[in-house]
C-alpha positions as CSV (number, residue, x, y, z in Angstrom):
1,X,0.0,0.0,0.0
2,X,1.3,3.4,-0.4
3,X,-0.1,6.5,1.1
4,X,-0.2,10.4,0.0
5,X,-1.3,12.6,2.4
6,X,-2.0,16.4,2.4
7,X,-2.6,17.7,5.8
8,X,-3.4,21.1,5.0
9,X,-6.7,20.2,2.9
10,X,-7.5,16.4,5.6
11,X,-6.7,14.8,1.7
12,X,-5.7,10.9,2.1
13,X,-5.2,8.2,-0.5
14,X,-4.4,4.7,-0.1
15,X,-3.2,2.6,-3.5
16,X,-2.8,-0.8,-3.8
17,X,0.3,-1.1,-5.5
18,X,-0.3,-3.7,-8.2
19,X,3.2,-6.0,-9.1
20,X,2.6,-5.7,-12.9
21,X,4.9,-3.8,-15.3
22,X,1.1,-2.0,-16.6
23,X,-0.1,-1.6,-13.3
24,X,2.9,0.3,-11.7
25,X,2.7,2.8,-14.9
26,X,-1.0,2.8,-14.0
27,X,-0.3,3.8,-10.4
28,X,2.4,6.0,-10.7
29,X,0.5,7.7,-13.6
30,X,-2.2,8.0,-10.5
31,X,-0.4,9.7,-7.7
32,X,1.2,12.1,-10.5
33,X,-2.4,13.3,-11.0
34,X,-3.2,13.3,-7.3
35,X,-0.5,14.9,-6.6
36,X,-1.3,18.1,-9.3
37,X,-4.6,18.0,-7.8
38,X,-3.5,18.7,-4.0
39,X,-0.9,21.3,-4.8
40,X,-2.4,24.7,-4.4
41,X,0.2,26.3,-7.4
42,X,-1.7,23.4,-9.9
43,X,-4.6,22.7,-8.3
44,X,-6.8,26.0,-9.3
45,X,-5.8,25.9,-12.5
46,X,-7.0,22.2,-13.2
47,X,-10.5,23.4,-11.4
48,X,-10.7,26.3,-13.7
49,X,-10.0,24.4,-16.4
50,X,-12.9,22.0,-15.4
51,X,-15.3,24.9,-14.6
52,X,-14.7,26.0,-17.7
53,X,-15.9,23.4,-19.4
54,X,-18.8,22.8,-17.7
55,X,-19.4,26.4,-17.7
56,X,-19.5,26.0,-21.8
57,X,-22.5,23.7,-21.3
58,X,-24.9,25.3,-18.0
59,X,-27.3,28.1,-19.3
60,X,-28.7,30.0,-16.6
61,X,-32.0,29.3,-16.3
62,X,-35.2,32.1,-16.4
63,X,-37.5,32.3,-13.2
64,X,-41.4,32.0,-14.0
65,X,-42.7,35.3,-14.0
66,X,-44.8,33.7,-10.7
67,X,-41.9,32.7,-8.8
68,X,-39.7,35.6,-8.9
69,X,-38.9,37.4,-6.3
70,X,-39.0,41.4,-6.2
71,X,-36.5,43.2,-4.2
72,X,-38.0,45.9,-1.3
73,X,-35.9,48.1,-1.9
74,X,-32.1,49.3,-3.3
75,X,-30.4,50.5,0.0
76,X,-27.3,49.2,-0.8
77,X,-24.0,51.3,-0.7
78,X,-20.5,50.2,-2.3
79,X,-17.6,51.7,-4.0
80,X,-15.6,51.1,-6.9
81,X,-11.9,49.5,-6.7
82,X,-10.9,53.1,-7.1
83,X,-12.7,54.6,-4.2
84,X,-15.7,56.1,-5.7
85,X,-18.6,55.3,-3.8
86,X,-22.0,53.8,-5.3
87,X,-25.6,53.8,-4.4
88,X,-27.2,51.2,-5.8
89,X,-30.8,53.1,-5.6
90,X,-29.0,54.6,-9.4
91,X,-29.9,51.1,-10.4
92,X,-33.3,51.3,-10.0
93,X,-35.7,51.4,-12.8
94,X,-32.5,49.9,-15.3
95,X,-31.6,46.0,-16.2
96,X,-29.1,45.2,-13.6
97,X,-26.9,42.1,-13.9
98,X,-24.9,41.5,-10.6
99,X,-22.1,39.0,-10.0
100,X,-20.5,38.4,-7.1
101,X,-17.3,36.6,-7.2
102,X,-13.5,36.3,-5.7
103,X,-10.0,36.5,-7.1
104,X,-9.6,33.1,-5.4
105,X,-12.8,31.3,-6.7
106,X,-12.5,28.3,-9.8
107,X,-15.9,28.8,-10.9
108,X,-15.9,32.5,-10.5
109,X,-13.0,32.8,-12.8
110,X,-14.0,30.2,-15.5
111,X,-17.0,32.1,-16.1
112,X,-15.5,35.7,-16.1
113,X,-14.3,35.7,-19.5
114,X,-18.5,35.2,-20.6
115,X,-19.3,38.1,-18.3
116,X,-16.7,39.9,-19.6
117,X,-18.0,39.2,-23.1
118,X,-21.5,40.2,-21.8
119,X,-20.4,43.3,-20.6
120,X,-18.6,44.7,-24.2
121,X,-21.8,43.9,-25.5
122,X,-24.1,46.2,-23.5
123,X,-21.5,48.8,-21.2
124,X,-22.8,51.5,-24.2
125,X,-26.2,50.9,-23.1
126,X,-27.2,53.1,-20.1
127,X,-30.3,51.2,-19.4
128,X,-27.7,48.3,-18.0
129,X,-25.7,48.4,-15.1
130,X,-23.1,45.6,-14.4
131,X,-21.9,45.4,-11.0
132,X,-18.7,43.0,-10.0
133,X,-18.5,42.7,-6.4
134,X,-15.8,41.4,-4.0
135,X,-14.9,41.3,-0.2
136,X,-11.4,41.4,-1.2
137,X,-8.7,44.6,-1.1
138,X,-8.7,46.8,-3.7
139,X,-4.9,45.8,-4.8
140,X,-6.0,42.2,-5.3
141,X,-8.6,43.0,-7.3
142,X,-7.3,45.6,-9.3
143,X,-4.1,43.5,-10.1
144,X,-6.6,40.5,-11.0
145,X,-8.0,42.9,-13.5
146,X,-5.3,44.4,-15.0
147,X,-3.7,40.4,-15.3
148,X,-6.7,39.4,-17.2
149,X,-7.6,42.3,-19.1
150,X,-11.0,43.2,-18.2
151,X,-13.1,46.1,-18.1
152,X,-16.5,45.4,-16.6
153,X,-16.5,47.2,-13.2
154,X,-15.7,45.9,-9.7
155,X,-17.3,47.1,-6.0
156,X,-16.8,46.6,-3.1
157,X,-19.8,46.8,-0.8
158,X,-19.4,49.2,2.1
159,X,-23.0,48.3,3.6
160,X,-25.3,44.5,3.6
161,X,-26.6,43.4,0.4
162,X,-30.5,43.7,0.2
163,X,-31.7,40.6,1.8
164,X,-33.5,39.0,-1.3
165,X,-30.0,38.1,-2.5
166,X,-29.3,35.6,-0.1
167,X,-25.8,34.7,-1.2
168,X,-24.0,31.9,0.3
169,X,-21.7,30.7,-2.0
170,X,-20.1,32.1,-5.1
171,X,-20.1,32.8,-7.8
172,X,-23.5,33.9,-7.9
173,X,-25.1,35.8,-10.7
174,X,-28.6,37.5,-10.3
175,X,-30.5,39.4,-13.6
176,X,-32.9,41.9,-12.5
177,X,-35.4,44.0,-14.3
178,X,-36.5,47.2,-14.6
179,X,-38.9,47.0,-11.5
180,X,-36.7,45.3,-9.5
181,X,-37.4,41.4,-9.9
182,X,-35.0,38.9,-10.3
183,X,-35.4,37.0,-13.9
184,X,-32.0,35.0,-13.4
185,X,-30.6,33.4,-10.5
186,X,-27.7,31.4,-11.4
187,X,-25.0,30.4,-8.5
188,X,-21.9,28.6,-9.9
189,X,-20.4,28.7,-13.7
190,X,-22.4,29.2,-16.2
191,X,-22.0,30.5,-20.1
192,X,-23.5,34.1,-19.6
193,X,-22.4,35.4,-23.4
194,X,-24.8,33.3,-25.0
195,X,-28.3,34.0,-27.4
196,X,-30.5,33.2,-24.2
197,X,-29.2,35.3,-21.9
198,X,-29.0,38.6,-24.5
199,X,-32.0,38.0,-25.8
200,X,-33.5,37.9,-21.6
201,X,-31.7,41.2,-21.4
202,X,-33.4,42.6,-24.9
203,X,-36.7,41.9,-23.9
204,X,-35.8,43.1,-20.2
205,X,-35.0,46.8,-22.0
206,X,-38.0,46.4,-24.0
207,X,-40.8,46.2,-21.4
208,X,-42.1,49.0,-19.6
Protein backbone atom coordinates (compact mmCIF):
# COMPACT_ATOMS: atom_id res chain seq x y z
CA UNK A 1 0.00 0.00 0.00
CA UNK A 2 1.26 3.43 -0.36
CA UNK A 3 -0.09 6.54 1.10
CA UNK A 4 -0.18 10.40 -0.04
CA UNK A 5 -1.34 12.62 2.40
CA UNK A 6 -2.00 16.44 2.44
CA UNK A 7 -2.61 17.67 5.76
CA UNK A 8 -3.39 21.11 4.99
CA UNK A 9 -6.72 20.21 2.85
CA UNK A 10 -7.54 16.38 5.56
CA UNK A 11 -6.70 14.79 1.74
CA UNK A 12 -5.75 10.90 2.11
CA UNK A 13 -5.20 8.25 -0.47
CA UNK A 14 -4.37 4.73 -0.12
CA UNK A 15 -3.18 2.62 -3.49
CA UNK A 16 -2.75 -0.79 -3.83
CA UNK A 17 0.32 -1.08 -5.48
CA UNK A 18 -0.33 -3.74 -8.19
CA UNK A 19 3.20 -5.98 -9.07
CA UNK A 20 2.63 -5.73 -12.88
CA UNK A 21 4.87 -3.76 -15.30
CA UNK A 22 1.13 -1.96 -16.56
CA UNK A 23 -0.07 -1.58 -13.32
CA UNK A 24 2.91 0.29 -11.70
CA UNK A 25 2.74 2.78 -14.86
CA UNK A 26 -1.00 2.76 -14.02
CA UNK A 27 -0.34 3.76 -10.41
CA UNK A 28 2.43 5.98 -10.70
CA UNK A 29 0.52 7.74 -13.59
CA UNK A 30 -2.20 8.02 -10.51
CA UNK A 31 -0.39 9.74 -7.71
CA UNK A 32 1.17 12.10 -10.55
CA UNK A 33 -2.44 13.26 -10.98
CA UNK A 34 -3.25 13.29 -7.31
CA UNK A 35 -0.52 14.92 -6.55
CA UNK A 36 -1.25 18.13 -9.27
CA UNK A 37 -4.65 17.97 -7.81
CA UNK A 38 -3.54 18.65 -4.02
CA UNK A 39 -0.88 21.29 -4.80
CA UNK A 40 -2.36 24.71 -4.39
CA UNK A 41 0.23 26.29 -7.38
CA UNK A 42 -1.67 23.42 -9.85
CA UNK A 43 -4.59 22.65 -8.34
CA UNK A 44 -6.84 26.02 -9.33
CA UNK A 45 -5.81 25.94 -12.55
CA UNK A 46 -7.05 22.23 -13.23
CA UNK A 47 -10.54 23.40 -11.36
CA UNK A 48 -10.70 26.33 -13.70
CA UNK A 49 -10.00 24.43 -16.45
CA UNK A 50 -12.88 21.97 -15.41
CA UNK A 51 -15.33 24.85 -14.63
CA UNK A 52 -14.71 26.01 -17.69
CA UNK A 53 -15.88 23.42 -19.43
CA UNK A 54 -18.80 22.84 -17.70
CA UNK A 55 -19.45 26.38 -17.72
CA UNK A 56 -19.46 26.04 -21.78
CA UNK A 57 -22.54 23.68 -21.26
CA UNK A 58 -24.87 25.28 -18.03
CA UNK A 59 -27.31 28.06 -19.26
CA UNK A 60 -28.75 30.01 -16.62
CA UNK A 61 -32.03 29.28 -16.31
CA UNK A 62 -35.17 32.10 -16.44
CA UNK A 63 -37.53 32.34 -13.19
CA UNK A 64 -41.39 32.03 -14.01
CA UNK A 65 -42.73 35.25 -13.98
CA UNK A 66 -44.84 33.69 -10.68
CA UNK A 67 -41.91 32.66 -8.80
CA UNK A 68 -39.70 35.59 -8.90
CA UNK A 69 -38.93 37.36 -6.32
CA UNK A 70 -38.97 41.37 -6.15
CA UNK A 71 -36.49 43.23 -4.19
CA UNK A 72 -38.02 45.88 -1.32
CA UNK A 73 -35.91 48.13 -1.90
CA UNK A 74 -32.07 49.27 -3.34
CA UNK A 75 -30.38 50.45 -0.01
CA UNK A 76 -27.27 49.17 -0.80
CA UNK A 77 -23.99 51.29 -0.69
CA UNK A 78 -20.49 50.20 -2.28
CA UNK A 79 -17.56 51.65 -3.99
CA UNK A 80 -15.60 51.06 -6.90
CA UNK A 81 -11.91 49.52 -6.75
CA UNK A 82 -10.90 53.11 -7.06
CA UNK A 83 -12.71 54.64 -4.18
CA UNK A 84 -15.68 56.14 -5.72
CA UNK A 85 -18.56 55.33 -3.78
CA UNK A 86 -21.97 53.82 -5.33
CA UNK A 87 -25.63 53.78 -4.39
CA UNK A 88 -27.15 51.21 -5.78
CA UNK A 89 -30.76 53.13 -5.58
CA UNK A 90 -29.01 54.60 -9.41
CA UNK A 91 -29.88 51.11 -10.38
CA UNK A 92 -33.28 51.30 -10.04
CA UNK A 93 -35.69 51.37 -12.79
CA UNK A 94 -32.47 49.90 -15.31
CA UNK A 95 -31.65 45.97 -16.21
CA UNK A 96 -29.07 45.17 -13.57
CA UNK A 97 -26.87 42.07 -13.93
CA UNK A 98 -24.91 41.50 -10.57
CA UNK A 99 -22.13 39.01 -9.96
CA UNK A 100 -20.48 38.37 -7.05
CA UNK A 101 -17.28 36.63 -7.15
CA UNK A 102 -13.45 36.32 -5.73
CA UNK A 103 -9.96 36.48 -7.12
CA UNK A 104 -9.63 33.15 -5.38
CA UNK A 105 -12.83 31.26 -6.70
CA UNK A 106 -12.47 28.33 -9.77
CA UNK A 107 -15.89 28.83 -10.89
CA UNK A 108 -15.89 32.50 -10.54
CA UNK A 109 -12.98 32.84 -12.78
CA UNK A 110 -14.05 30.21 -15.50
CA UNK A 111 -17.02 32.12 -16.06
CA UNK A 112 -15.48 35.70 -16.09
CA UNK A 113 -14.31 35.74 -19.54
CA UNK A 114 -18.47 35.23 -20.63
CA UNK A 115 -19.32 38.12 -18.35
CA UNK A 116 -16.71 39.89 -19.56
CA UNK A 117 -17.95 39.20 -23.06
CA UNK A 118 -21.55 40.23 -21.80
CA UNK A 119 -20.37 43.33 -20.60
CA UNK A 120 -18.57 44.68 -24.15
CA UNK A 121 -21.80 43.93 -25.51
CA UNK A 122 -24.14 46.23 -23.50
CA UNK A 123 -21.48 48.76 -21.20
CA UNK A 124 -22.81 51.47 -24.24
CA UNK A 125 -26.21 50.92 -23.07
CA UNK A 126 -27.21 53.12 -20.05
CA UNK A 127 -30.29 51.16 -19.44
CA UNK A 128 -27.70 48.29 -17.97
CA UNK A 129 -25.72 48.36 -15.06
CA UNK A 130 -23.11 45.61 -14.36
CA UNK A 131 -21.90 45.43 -11.04
CA UNK A 132 -18.74 42.95 -9.96
CA UNK A 133 -18.47 42.70 -6.37
CA UNK A 134 -15.81 41.41 -3.99
CA UNK A 135 -14.89 41.35 -0.19
CA UNK A 136 -11.41 41.40 -1.17
CA UNK A 137 -8.72 44.62 -1.06
CA UNK A 138 -8.69 46.76 -3.68
CA UNK A 139 -4.94 45.75 -4.76
CA UNK A 140 -6.04 42.23 -5.31
CA UNK A 141 -8.58 43.00 -7.26
CA UNK A 142 -7.25 45.58 -9.26
CA UNK A 143 -4.14 43.52 -10.14
CA UNK A 144 -6.63 40.50 -10.97
CA UNK A 145 -7.97 42.89 -13.52
CA UNK A 146 -5.28 44.40 -15.04
CA UNK A 147 -3.71 40.40 -15.27
CA UNK A 148 -6.66 39.42 -17.17
CA UNK A 149 -7.63 42.29 -19.07
CA UNK A 150 -10.99 43.16 -18.23
CA UNK A 151 -13.06 46.09 -18.08
CA UNK A 152 -16.50 45.41 -16.60
CA UNK A 153 -16.53 47.25 -13.20
CA UNK A 154 -15.70 45.89 -9.69
CA UNK A 155 -17.33 47.06 -5.96
CA UNK A 156 -16.78 46.57 -3.09
CA UNK A 157 -19.76 46.76 -0.79
CA UNK A 158 -19.40 49.25 2.10
CA UNK A 159 -23.03 48.29 3.58
CA UNK A 160 -25.31 44.46 3.58
CA UNK A 161 -26.59 43.37 0.36
CA UNK A 162 -30.47 43.67 0.17
CA UNK A 163 -31.69 40.59 1.79
CA UNK A 164 -33.52 39.01 -1.35
CA UNK A 165 -29.98 38.10 -2.53
CA UNK A 166 -29.31 35.58 -0.13
CA UNK A 167 -25.76 34.67 -1.17
CA UNK A 168 -23.98 31.92 0.32
CA UNK A 169 -21.67 30.69 -2.05
CA UNK A 170 -20.11 32.07 -5.09
CA UNK A 171 -20.05 32.81 -7.81
CA UNK A 172 -23.48 33.85 -7.86
CA UNK A 173 -25.15 35.78 -10.72
CA UNK A 174 -28.62 37.54 -10.32
CA UNK A 175 -30.50 39.36 -13.61
CA UNK A 176 -32.93 41.91 -12.49
CA UNK A 177 -35.38 44.01 -14.32
CA UNK A 178 -36.46 47.20 -14.62
CA UNK A 179 -38.88 46.96 -11.49
CA UNK A 180 -36.73 45.27 -9.48
CA UNK A 181 -37.37 41.38 -9.85
CA UNK A 182 -35.04 38.90 -10.30
CA UNK A 183 -35.44 36.98 -13.88
CA UNK A 184 -32.05 34.97 -13.45
CA UNK A 185 -30.62 33.36 -10.52
CA UNK A 186 -27.71 31.40 -11.44
CA UNK A 187 -24.96 30.38 -8.54
CA UNK A 188 -21.92 28.55 -9.91
CA UNK A 189 -20.40 28.68 -13.69
CA UNK A 190 -22.38 29.24 -16.23
CA UNK A 191 -21.97 30.54 -20.07
CA UNK A 192 -23.50 34.08 -19.59
CA UNK A 193 -22.43 35.39 -23.36
CA UNK A 194 -24.77 33.32 -24.99
CA UNK A 195 -28.25 33.98 -27.37
CA UNK A 196 -30.49 33.25 -24.23
CA UNK A 197 -29.25 35.33 -21.89
CA UNK A 198 -28.96 38.56 -24.46
CA UNK A 199 -31.96 37.98 -25.83
CA UNK A 200 -33.49 37.91 -21.58
CA UNK A 201 -31.68 41.18 -21.40
CA UNK A 202 -33.42 42.61 -24.86
CA UNK A 203 -36.67 41.86 -23.87
CA UNK A 204 -35.79 43.13 -20.21
CA UNK A 205 -35.00 46.84 -21.97
CA UNK A 206 -38.04 46.41 -23.95
CA UNK A 207 -40.75 46.17 -21.41
CA UNK A 208 -42.09 49.00 -19.56
Amino acid sequence: MKRITDYGNAFLICIPMAKSKKAKIYNLIFIAVIVVLIVPQTRQPIQVLLNKGLALIIKPSIIDTSERIQLKNYNWQLQTVDGTDFNFSAAEGKVVVLNFWATWCPPCIAEMPSLEKLYQDYKSNEDVIFLFVSNEDSDKLHKFMMDKDYSFPVYQPLTQYPSEFEVSSIPRTFIIDKNGAIVIDKSGAADWHSDKVTKTIDDLLKAF
